[in-house]
Structures are given as structure tokens and as C-alpha cells.
C-alpha positions in Angstrom: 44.4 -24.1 63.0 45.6 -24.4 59.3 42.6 -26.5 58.7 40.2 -23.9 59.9 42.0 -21.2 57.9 41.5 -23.5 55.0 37.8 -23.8 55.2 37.6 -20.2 56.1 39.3 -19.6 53.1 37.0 -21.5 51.1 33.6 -20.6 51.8 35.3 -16.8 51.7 35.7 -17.7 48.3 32.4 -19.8 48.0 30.7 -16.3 49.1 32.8 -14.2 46.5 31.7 -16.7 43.7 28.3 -17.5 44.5 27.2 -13.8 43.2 29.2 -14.3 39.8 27.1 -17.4 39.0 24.0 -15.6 39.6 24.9 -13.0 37.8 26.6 -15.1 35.1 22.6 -17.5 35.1 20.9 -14.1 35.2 23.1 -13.0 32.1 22.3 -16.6 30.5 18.6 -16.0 30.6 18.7 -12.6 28.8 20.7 -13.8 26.0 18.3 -16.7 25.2 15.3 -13.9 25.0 16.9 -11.9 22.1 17.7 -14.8 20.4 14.2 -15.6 20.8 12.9 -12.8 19.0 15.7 -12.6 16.6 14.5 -15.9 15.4 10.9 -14.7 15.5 11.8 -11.8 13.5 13.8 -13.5 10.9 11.1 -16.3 10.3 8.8 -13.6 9.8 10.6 -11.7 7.2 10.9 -14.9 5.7 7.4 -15.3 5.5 6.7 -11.5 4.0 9.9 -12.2 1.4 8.1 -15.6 0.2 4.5 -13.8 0.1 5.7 -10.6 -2.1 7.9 -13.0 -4.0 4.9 -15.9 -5.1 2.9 -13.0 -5.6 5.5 -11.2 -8.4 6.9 -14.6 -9.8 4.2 -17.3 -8.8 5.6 -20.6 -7.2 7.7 -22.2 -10.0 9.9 -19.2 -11.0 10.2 -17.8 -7.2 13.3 -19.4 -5.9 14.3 -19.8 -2.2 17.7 -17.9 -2.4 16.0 -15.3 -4.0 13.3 -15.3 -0.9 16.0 -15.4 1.3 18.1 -12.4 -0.2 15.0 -10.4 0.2 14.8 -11.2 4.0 18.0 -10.7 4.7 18.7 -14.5 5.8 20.5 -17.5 5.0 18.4 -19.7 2.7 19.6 -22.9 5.2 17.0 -21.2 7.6 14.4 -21.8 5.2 14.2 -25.4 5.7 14.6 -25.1 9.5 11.6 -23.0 9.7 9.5 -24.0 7.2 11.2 -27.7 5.7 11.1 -26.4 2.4 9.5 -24.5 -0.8 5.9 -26.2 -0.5 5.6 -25.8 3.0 6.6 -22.3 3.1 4.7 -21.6 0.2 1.5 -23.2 1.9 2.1 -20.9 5.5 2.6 -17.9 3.0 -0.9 -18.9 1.6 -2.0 -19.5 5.1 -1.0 -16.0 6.2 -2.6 -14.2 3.2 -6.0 -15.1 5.4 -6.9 -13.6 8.5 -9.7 -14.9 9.9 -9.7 -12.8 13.0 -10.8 -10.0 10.3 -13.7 -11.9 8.8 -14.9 -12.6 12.6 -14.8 -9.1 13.1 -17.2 -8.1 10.7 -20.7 -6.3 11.7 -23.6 -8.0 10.1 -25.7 -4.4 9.7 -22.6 -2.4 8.5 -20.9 -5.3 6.5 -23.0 -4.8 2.8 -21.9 -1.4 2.6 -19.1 -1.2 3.9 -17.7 -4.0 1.1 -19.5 -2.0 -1.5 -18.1 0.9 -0.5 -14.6 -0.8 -0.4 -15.1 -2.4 -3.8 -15.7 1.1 -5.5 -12.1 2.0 -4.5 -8.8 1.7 -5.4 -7.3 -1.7 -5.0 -3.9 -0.1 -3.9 -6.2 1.6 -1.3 -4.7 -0.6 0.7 -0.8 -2.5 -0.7 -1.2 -4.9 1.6 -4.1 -6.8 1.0 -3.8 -6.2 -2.8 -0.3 -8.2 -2.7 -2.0 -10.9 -0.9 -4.6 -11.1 -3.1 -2.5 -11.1 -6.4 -0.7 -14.1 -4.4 -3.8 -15.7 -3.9 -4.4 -15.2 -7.9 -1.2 -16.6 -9.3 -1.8 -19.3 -6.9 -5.0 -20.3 -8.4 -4.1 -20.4 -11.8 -0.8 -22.8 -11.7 -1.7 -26.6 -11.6 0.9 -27.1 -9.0 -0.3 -24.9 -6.3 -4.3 -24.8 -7.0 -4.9 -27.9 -5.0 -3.0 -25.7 -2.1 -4.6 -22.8 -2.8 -8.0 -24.9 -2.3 -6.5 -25.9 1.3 -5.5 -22.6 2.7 -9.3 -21.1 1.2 -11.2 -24.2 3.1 -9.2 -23.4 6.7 -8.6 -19.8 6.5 -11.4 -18.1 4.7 -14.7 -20.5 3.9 -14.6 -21.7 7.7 -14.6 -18.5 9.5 -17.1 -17.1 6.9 -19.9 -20.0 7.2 -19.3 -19.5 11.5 -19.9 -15.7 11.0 -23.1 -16.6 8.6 -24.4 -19.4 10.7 -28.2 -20.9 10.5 -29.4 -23.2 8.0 -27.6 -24.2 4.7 -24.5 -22.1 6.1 -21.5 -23.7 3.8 -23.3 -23.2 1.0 -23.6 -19.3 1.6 -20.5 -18.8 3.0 -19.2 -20.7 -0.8 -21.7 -18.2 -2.5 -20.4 -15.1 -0.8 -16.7 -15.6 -1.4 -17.6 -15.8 -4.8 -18.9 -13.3 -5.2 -16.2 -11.3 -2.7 -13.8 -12.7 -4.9 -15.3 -12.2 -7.8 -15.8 -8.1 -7.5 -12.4 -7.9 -6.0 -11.0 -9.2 -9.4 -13.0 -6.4 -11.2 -11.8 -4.0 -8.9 -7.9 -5.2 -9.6 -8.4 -5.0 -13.4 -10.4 -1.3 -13.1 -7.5 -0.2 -11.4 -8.8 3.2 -10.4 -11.8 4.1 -7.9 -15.5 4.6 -9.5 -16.4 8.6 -9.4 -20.1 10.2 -9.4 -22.9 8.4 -10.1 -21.3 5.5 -11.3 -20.4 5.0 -8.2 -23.5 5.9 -6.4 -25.1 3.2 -8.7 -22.3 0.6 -7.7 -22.3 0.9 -4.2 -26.4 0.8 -3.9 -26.6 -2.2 -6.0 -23.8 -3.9 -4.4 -25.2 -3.6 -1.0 -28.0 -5.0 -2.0 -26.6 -7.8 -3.1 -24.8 -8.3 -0.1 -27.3 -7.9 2.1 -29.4 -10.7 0.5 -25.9 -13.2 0.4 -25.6 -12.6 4.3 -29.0 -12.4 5.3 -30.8 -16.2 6.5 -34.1 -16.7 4.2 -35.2 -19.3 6.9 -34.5 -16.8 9.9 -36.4 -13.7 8.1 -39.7 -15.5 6.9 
């Protein structure tokens, strides 16, 4: 009899802890999830810290516990997410592209459009004229050009000769970034949006010449 009460006893309290350890695993599970994002978040702010950072100081005057201050992180996270200043500075560079944008453009709509765009303010939009002062400093300093070059061959020449396609497509997809490039630094030094018929002139001239840098010679004879 004292043996049954004993094993009585114990699956009694087998039963009464059985729904503690689920609850205890289900608990488990939830915490990893925030912790999840939390990382997410903080490797992110990272990322936008380093970005507005190269883009006031450039890369040899921006310093990590400066970048870190800004996000609100410990600089020792730096090199767990990233490894360290050139590789963060390189996925900074890497994020100042979005090719999903450049895929999305309309072949009929995209010459005027840009024109249109390029007779604006460049602090239409804060964003992408951070990213592209970024991009600027990056060019000019001998230690991050050749990085620079990298980031512009995966992120921005790539998707732009796929969206041109046909025959002789890197070289037109090389021709229209320069010149992409090239009217957004005149629009950055203007500093204010064209008015009247300056701009009418601008914009009709410009779509012009966009239309004959995205247009195939071989496919319209």
C-alpha cells in the first residue's frame, strides 16, 4: 500500500508539473523572438548611424564609437555584426543602392519622370540626398574609391543593364549612370528647384536625352 501511495503521489506530481514546463518552453520561445528583433533593430540603427556618419565625416574621420553613440549601442556590437569599420562601411555603401527601385522603373514614364525629378530640390527627398552625398565622399577618398567601385558594379550597374537589356547592354547601363549621376551632382550644387521656363527647357531636353540612353538602336531600326 505505501508503495502505491508513493507512485500515486508521484505522477500526481508528474501531472502538476508537466503544465509548468510547457508553460515554462512556451515562455522560452517568446523571449528568443524579441531578442530577435531587438538584434534586428539595433544592427539596423547601426547601419543608418554609419550611413549619415560617412556621409558628414567620410570614412577616415568617422569613428566607430561615434557611430555607435548615434545608434544608441555598444561599439563591441559593431564588430559582431559587421567585423569591423571596412566591412560596415562596405554594407553602408551596399545599402545606399536599392536595386528593387531601379527594377521598378517604367520604360515609357522613366525619361520624364527623372527629368522632372532632376529639376527639383535635392532635399526633395533627405533620404536619398544623404545617400548620395555618402556615395560622393566615398568616391573622392583613395581608401574607399575602390569600394565605392564594388558596391556601384553589384548594386546599381547590374540591375540597370538587366532593366536595359538587348545588345551592347553594359555599356548603356555605364552611359546612363553617368549621366544619372552626373545631373544629380548639378542638382546638389543648384540647391534649389528650376522655376518657369527654365525649367520647361530642362525637363524637355532632358527627356530627350533620356529617352535616346534607354532606348535599343538595334531594337528600333
Amino acid at each position: 500500500m505505501a508503495m502505491k501511495a508513493c507512485r500515486w503521489s508521484s505522477l500526481r506530481g508528474l501531472e502538476a508539473a508537466t503544465p509548468l514546463m510547457s508553460e515554462a518552453a512556451t515562455l522560452s520561445r517568446g523571449a528568443i523572438a524579441p531578442r530577435r528583433r531587438d538584434a534586428e533593430a539595433t544592427r539596423a540603427a547601426i547601419l543608418e548611424a554609419a550611413k549619415a556618419q560617412f556621409a558628414r565625416l567620410g570614412y577616415d574621420r568617422a569613428g566607430l564609437r561615434d557611430i555607435a553613440s548615434e545608434a544608441g549601442a555598444d561599439v563591441s556590437l559593431i564588430k559582431r555584426y559587421f567585423g569591423g569599420k571596412e566591412a560596415l562601411f562596405l554594407e553602408a555603401l551596399r545599402a545606399s543602392f536599392r536595386p528593387d527601385r531601379l527594377r521598378q522603373w517604367n520604360r515609357a514614364t522613366f525619361p520624364r519622370e527623372i527629368a522632372t525629378m532632376m529639376a527639383d530640390n535635392a532635399h526633395a527627398n533627405e533620404e536619398r540626398a544623404h545617400s548620395f552625398q555618402f556615395l560622393l565622399r566615398a568616391a573622392t577618398s583613395p581608401t574607399t574609391a575602390p569600394l565605392l567601385n564594388v558596391a556601384i558594379q553589384e548594386r546599381f550597374l547590374a540591375p540597370i543593364r538587366d532593366w536595359l537589356g538587348g545588345e551592347d547592354a553594359p555599356a548603356r547601363a555605364r552611359v546612363l549612370a553617368a549621366a544619372f549621376i552626373g545631373f544629380l551632382v548639378e542638382r546638389l550644387i543648384r540647391d534649389q528647384p528650376l522655376v518657369g521656363r527654365e525649367r520647361d527647357v530642362f525637363i524637355e531636353r532632358a527627356t530627350a536625352l533620356f529617352e535616346a540612353l534607354v532606348s535599343n538602336d538595334a531594337d528600333d531600326a
